[in-house]
C-alpha positions in Angstrom: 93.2 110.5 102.2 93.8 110.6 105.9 90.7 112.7 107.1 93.1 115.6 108.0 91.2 117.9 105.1 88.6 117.9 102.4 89.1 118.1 98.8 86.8 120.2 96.3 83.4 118.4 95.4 84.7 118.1 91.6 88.1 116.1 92.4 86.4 114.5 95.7 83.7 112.9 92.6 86.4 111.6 90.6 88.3 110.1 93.6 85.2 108.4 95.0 84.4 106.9 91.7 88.2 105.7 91.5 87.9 104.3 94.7 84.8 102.8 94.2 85.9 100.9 90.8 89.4 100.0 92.7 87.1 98.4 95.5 85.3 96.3 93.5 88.8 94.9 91.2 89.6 94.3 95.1 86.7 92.4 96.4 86.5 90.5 93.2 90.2 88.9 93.2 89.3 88.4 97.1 86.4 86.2 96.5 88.5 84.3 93.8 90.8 83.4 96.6 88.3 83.0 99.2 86.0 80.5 96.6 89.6 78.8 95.6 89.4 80.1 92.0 92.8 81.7 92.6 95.1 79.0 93.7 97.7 80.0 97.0 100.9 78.6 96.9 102.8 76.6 99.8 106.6 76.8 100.5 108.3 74.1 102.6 109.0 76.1 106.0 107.1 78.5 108.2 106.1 81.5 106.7 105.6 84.4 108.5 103.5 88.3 106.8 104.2 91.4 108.1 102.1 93.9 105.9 98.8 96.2 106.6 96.4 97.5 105.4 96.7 100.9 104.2 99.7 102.6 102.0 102.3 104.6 103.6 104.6 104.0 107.0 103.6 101.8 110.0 107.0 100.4 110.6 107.1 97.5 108.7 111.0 97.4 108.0 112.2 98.2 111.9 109.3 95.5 112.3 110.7 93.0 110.4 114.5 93.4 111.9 113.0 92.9 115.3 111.1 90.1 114.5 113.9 88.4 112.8 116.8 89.5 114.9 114.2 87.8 118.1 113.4 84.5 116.0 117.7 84.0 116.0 117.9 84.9 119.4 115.5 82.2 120.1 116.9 79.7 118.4 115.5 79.5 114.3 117.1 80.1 111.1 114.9 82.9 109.4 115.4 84.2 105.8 114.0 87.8 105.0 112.5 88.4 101.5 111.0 91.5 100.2 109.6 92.7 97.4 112.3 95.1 96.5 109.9 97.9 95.7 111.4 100.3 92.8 114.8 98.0 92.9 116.2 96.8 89.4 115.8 93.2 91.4 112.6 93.4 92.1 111.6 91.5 88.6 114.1 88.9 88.6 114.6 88.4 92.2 118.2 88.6 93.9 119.8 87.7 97.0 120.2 91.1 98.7 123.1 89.7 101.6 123.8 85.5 102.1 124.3 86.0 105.5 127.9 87.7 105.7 128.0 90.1 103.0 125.7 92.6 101.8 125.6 92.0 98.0 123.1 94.3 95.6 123.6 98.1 96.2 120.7 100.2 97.2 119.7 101.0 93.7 119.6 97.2 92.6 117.9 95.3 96.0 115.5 98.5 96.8 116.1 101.1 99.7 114.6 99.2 102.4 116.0 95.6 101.7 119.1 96.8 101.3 119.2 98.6 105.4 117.4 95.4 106.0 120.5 93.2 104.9 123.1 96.0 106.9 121.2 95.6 109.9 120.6 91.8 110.3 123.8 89.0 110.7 123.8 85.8 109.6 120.4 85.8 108.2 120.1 86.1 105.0 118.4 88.9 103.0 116.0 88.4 99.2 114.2 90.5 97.3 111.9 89.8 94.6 108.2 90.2 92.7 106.9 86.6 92.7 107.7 85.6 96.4 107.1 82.1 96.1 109.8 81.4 93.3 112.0 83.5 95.8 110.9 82.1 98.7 112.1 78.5 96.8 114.9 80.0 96.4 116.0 81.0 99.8 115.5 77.3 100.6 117.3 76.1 98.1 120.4 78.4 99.4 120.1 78.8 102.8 117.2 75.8 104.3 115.6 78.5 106.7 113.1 77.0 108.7 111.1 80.4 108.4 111.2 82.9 106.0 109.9 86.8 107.4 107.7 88.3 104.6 108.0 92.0 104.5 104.6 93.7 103.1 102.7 90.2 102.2 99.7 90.8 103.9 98.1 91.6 100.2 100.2 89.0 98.0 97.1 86.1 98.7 99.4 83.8 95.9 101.5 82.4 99.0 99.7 80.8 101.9 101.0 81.7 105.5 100.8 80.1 108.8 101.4 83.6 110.4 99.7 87.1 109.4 100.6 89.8 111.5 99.3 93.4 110.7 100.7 96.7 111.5 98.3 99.7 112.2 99.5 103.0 112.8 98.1 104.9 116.0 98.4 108.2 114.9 96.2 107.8 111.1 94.5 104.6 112.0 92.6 103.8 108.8 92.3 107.4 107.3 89.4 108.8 106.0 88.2 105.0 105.9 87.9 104.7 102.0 90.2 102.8 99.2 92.8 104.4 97.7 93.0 106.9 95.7 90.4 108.3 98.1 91.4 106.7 101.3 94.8 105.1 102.1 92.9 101.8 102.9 94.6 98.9 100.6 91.8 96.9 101.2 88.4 97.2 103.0 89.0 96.8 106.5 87.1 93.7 106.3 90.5 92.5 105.2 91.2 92.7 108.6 89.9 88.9 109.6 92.3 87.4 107.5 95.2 88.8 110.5 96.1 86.6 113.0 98.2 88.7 115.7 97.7 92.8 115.5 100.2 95.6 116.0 99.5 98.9 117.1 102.3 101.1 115.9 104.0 104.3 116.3 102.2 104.2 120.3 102.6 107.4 122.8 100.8 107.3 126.2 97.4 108.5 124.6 97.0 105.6 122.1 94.1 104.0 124.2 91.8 105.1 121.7 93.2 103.9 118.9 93.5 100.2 121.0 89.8 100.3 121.7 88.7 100.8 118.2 91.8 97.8 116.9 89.9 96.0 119.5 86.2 96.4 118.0 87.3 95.6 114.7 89.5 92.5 115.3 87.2 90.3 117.4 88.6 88.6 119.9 92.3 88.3 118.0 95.8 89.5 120.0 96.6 93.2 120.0 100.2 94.3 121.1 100.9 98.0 121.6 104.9 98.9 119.8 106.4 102.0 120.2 109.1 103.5 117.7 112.2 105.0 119.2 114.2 107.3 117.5 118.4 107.1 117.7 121.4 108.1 116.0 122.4 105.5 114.0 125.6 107.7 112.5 127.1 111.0 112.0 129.1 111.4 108.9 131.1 114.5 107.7 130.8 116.3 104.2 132.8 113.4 102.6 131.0 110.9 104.1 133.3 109.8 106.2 132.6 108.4 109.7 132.8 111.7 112.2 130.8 110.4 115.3 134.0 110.1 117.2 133.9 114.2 117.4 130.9 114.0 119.6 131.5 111.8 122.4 127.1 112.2 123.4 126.2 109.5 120.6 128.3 106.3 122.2 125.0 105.8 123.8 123.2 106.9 120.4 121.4 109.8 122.1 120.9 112.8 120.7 122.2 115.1 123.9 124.8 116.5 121.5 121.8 118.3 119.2 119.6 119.8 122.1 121.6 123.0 121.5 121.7 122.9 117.7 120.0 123.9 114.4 119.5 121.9 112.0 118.1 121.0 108.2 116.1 118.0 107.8 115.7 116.3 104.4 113.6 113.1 103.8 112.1 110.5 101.5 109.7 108.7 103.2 106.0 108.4 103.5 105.7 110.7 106.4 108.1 113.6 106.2 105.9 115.9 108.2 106.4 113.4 111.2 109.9 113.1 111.0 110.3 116.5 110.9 108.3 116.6 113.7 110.1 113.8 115.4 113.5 115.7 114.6 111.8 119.0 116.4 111.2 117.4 119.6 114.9 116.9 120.0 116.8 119.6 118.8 116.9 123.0 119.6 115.1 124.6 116.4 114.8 123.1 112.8 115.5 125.8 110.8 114.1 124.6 107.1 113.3 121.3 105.8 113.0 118.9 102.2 110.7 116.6 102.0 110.8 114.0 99.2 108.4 111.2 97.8 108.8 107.9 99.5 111.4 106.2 97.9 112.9 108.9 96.4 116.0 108.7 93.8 118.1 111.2 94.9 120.0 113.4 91.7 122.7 115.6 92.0 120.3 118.8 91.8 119.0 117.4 95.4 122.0 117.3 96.9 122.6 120.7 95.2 119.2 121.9 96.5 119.6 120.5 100.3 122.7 122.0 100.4 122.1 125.3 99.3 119.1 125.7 101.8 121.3 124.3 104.7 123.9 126.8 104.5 121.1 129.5 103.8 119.7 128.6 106.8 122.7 128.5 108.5 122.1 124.9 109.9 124.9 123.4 112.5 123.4 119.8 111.2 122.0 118.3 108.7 119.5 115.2 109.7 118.0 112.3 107.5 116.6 109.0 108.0 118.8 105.5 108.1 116.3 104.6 104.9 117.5 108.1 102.7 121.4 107.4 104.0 122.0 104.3 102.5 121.0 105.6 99.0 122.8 109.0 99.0 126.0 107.4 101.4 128.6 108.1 99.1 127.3 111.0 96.9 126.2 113.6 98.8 128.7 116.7 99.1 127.7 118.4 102.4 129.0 121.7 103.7 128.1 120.4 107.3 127.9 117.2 109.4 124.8 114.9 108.5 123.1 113.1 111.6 121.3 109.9 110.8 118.0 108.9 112.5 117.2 105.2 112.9 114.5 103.8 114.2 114.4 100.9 116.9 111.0 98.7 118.0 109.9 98.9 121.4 107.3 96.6 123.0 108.1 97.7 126.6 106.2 95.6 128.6 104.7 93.6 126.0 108.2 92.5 125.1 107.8 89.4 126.8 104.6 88.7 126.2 104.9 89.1 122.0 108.0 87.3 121.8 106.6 84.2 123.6 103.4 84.5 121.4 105.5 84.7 118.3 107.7 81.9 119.1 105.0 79.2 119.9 103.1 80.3 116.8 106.5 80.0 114.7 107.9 76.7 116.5 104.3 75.0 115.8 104.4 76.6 111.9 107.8 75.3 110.7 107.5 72.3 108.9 
């Protein structure tokens, strides 16, 4: 799927022919929305996509806390709604936080929404399948003036005045075909229907991958973001707060692991890369779990990462912010566990993005 290795010609066949029948259920329900068959809806108040084009991690939740954390700063009342992937919400719709209380546990608003809510103040947090009854909703309770869709760029039912699209620098579009072949949503024709573009997950060597965005997006704004890893929290066996014992993380640096080992465990789309990520910061990584993205966690995991940890002999345990919030209070941990966050960077861009963003959004709101 990402053009990192080949499958056998048998299963290659049947994934081609997958991906070519998925295309064309694709392209169809495009040109129904395209011709106007399929009707879009309209909500009251700017409206604002963050999605992509292809399955896995680009960053579209630290996205979506900068983006609505700046639009505050700046002066607008944004509501966040999500779909609430895998949530018991995610039919029905619920109002993950109302702006001063975090309301639906992990399990109920989805992993993601729920850090979303715990991250962002006064601006409320939704979840829910059909996002323009939700979207209704979160205008009926709170009047935002804009309202942050996270992973719309697909859901063609509501109409946006904003599309912005993440695309990862390191696996770009794959192997360039639809899933299940290719991690491509959509074709990458798809593409013209983005307004602003985002280069994710940057280095210093992401030229490249900004010459080819620039090919294929004609003309349109391309900003290069950078994710930057910190600890977000340290928590002892019991999970109870223990960062006060290292004295390194009040600047949420992760000086106090440079001389450690440690066990990393994960749930996300790329748990190679956060091993990896982990690696680069640490002084070895002595054995590692990785789960599928948006993993339930069940008392044999916990079982399972503990064992191997103390096997190992691992000073640390690390996992991601997203894996925390669903395990917080169940995991049993013979050692400390360090949790990764992840913040957006737009380094010198900063400026630049936020004034674009702000004009587009101020010019949007109704």
């Amino acid at each position: 799927m990402t053009g990192e290795k080949i499958a056998g010609p048998v299963f290659q066949f049947l994934l081609l022919v997958l991906s070519i029948l998925y295309g064309i259920a694709v392209r169809l329900r495009g040109f129904l929305y395209d011709h106007g068959i399929f009707k879009s809806q309209t909500l009251p108040c700017g409206v604002v996509s963050i999605g992509n084009l292809t399955v896995g991690g680009t960053g579209k939740t630290p996205m979506t806390i900068y983006l609505a954390e700046m639009l505050k700063e700046a002066g607008f009342k944004p509501a966040v709604i999500s779909r609430g992937y895998k949530g018991k919400a995610e039919k029905k719709g619920g109002v993950v936080s109302d702006r001063h209380h975090v309301l639906l546990e992990p399990d109920i608003a989805g992993d993601e929404p729920f850090m979303v809510a715990q991250k962002l103040k006064e601006i409320p947090v939704l979840v829910g399948a059909d996002r323009f009854q939700i979207g209704m909703k979160a205008m009926e309770k709170f009047s935002p003036d804009v309202i942050i869709f996270d992973d719309a760029f697909q859901h063609r039912r509501l109409e946006r005045d904003l599309d912005i699209v993440l695309v990862d620098d390191k696996s770009f579009f794959g192997n360039q075909y639809l899933l299940p072949m290719g991690i491509l949503r959509e074709p990458v024709s798809g593409i013209s229907r983005g307004d602003v573009f985002i280069l994710t997950r940057c280095d210093e060597h992401s030229d490249r991958s900004f010459d080819r965005l620039t090919e294929i997006a004609h003309g349109k704004p391309i900003f290069k973001s950078f994710h930057e890893p910190y600890v977000c929290g340290i928590y002892n066996g019991t999970g109870q707060d223990a960062a006060d014992s290292y004295s390194a993380t009040t600047s949420h640096n992760f000086d106090f692991l440079k001389t450690s080992k440690v066990f990393v465990f994960s749930g996300i789309a790329k748990n190679e890369e956060f091993r990896a990520t982990v690696a680069g910061l640490v002084e070895e990584v002595v054995g590692a779990v990785g789960f599928n993205d948006h993993h339930k966690y069940m008392e044999t995991d916990f079982r399972l990462i503990a064992g191997k940890a103390k096997k190992c002999s691992a000073a640390f345990l690390v996992t991601t912010e997203k894996d925390y919030v669903k395990i917080a209070d169940k995991i049993q941990s013979p050692v400390d566990i360090v949790v990764v966050g992840i913040r957006i960077s737009f380094k010198q861009d900063a400026l630049k993005f936020s004034e674009f963003i702000k004009d587009k959004v101020a010019h949007s709101s109704h």
